[in-house]
C-alpha positions in Angstrom: -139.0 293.1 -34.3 -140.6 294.8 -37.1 -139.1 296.1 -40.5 -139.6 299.2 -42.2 -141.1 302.5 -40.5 -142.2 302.3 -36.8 -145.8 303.3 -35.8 -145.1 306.4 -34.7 -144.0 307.9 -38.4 -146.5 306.2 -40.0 -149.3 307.5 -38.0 -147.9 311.1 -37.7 -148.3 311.3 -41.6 -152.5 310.7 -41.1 -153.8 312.5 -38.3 -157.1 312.8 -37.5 -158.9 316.1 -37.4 -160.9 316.5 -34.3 -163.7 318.6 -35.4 -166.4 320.1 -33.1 -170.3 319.6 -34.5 -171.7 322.5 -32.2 -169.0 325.3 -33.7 -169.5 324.5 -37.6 -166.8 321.8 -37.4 -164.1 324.0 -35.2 -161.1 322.3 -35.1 -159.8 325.1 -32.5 -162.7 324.7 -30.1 -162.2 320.5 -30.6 -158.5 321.2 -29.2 -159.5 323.2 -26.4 -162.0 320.7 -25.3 -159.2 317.7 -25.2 -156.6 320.2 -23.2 -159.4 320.9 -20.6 -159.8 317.5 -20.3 -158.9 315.3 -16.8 -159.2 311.7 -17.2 -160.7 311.1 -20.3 -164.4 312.8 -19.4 -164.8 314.7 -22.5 -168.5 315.6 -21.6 -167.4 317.9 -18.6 -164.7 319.6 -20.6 -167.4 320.4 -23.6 -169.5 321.7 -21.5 -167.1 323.8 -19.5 -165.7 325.0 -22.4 -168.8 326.0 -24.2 -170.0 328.0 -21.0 -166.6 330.0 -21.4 -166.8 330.8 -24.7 -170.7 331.9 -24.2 -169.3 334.2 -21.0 -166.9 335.5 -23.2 -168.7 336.4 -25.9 -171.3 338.1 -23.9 -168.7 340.5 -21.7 -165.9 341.4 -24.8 -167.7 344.1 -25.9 -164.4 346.4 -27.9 -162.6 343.6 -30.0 -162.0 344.4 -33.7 -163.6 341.2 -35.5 -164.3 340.7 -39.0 -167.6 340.1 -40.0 -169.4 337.2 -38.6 -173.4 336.3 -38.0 -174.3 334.4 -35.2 -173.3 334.7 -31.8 -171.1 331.2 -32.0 -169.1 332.6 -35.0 -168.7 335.0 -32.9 -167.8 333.1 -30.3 -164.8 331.2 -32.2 -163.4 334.1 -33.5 -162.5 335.3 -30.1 -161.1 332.0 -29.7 -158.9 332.1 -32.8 -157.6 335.5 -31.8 -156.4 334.8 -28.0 -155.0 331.1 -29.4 -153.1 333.7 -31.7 -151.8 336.0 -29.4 -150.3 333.4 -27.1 -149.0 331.1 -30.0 -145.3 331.7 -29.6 -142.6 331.8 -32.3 -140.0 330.6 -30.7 -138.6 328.2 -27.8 -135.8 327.2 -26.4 -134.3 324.0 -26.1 -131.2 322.4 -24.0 -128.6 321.0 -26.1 -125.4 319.4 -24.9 -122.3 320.2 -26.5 -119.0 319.4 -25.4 -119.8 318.7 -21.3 -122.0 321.7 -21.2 -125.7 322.6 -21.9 -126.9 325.5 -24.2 -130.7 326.7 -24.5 -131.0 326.9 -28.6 -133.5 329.0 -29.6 -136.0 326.9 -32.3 -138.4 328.2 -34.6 -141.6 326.7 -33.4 -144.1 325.4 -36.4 -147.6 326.0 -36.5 -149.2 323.2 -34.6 -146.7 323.0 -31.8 -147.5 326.8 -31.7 -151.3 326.1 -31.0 -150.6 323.3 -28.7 -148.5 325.6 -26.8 -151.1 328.3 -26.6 -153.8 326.0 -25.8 -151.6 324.5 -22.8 -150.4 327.6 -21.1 -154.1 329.1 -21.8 -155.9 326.1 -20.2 -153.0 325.7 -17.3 -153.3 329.5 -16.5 -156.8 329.1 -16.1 -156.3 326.6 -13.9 -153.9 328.6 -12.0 -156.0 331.0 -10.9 -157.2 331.3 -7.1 -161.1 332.7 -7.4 -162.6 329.9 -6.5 -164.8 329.9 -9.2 -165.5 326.8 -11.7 -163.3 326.1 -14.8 -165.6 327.7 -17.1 -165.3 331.3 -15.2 -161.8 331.3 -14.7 -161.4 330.2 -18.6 -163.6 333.1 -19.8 -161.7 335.3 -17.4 -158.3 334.1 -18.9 -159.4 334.6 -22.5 -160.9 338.0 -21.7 -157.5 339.2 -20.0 -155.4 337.8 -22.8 -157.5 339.9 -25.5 -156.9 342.6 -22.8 -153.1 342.0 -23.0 -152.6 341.1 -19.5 -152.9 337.3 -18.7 -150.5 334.7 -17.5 -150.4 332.9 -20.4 -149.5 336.1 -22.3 -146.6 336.4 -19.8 -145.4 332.9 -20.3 -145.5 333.9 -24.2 -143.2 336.9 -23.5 -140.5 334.9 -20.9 -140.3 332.4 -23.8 -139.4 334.9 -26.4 -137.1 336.6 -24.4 -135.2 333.3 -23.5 -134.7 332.9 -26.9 -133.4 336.5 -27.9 -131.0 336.2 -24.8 -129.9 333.2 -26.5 -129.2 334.4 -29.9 -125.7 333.6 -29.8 -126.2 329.8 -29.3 -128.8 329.9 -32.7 -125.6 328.3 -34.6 -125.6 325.3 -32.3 -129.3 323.3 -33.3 -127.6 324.1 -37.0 -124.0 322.5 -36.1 -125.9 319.0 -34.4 -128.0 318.6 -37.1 -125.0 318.7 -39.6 -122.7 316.4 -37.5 -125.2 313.9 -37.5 -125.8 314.3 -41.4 -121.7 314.1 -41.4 -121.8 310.7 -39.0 -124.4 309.2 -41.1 -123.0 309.3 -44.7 -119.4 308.3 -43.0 -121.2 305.0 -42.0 -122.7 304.5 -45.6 -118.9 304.9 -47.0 -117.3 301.6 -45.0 
């Protein structure tokens, strides 16, 4: 047995940044490439994944940008604004209290937010039925979502609307945290 933190908590204070060399050291375009990815063949995925962000580039013609210069600044811009319109703000999750189970709506921090996005942009994608390769139906997905009409979009909506029908059960993620605050100093005091 081993004393002191465990491995998880010490490695969650030091991540790594996965950067991307082609996109001027993208960390969004990085985190795409490692959702795409099946079995640990990172090659496909890049290369998937830079063909949809060329297609998409090349056929969004009306999206408000800021200023950028090349075509692959370009390029991750669009990416940073559909990971930003799916990110969600909040989600639910199932607590049990007293023989029964409540969705509690959570605040959602940033990264779990882009993890999220990246997920249900990459799964929808996946989802659809063109039969057309990964990079098509990627560019298609990221093109609706600027649009406002993509499945990942709509999975971004349901979740928010969970968590507003569940308003009234906010008090309950506060009331476990405290109990267990309350149980732990009790234990300190024997």
């Amino acid at each position: 047995m081993s004393r002191g933190k465990s491995a998880a908590l010490k490695n969650s204070a030091r991540r790594k940044k996965i950067v991307d060399t082609r996109y001027d050291n993208s960390e969004s375009v990085s985190k795409l490439i490692r959702a795409l990815m099946k079995d640990g063949k990172a090659s496909i995925a890049r290369r998937e994944v830079y063909k949809a962000m060329n297609i998409m580039a090349e056929k969004a013609k009306n999206v408000d940008l800021p200023e950028h210069n090349d075509v692959r600044e370009k390029e991750v811009l669009l990416l940073e604004k559909v990971i930003e319109s799916v990110t969600p703000r909040v989600e639910v999750k199932s607590r049990r209290v007293g023989g029964a189970n409540y969705q509690v709506p959570i605040m959602v921090n940033r990264e779990r937010g882009r993890t999220l996005a990246l997920r249900w942009l990459v799964d929808s994608a996946r989802n659809r039925k063109e039969g057309q390769p990964i990079s098509a139906k990627l560019s298609r997905e990221m093109l609706d979502t600027l649009e406002g009409k993509s499945s990942a979009l709509s999975k971004k909506e349901t979740q928010d609307k969970m968590a507003s029908a569940n308003r009234a059960n906010a008090n309950l993620a506060r009331r476990e945290q405290s109990t267990k605050d309350r149980d732990e100093g009790s234990r300190g005091k024997v």
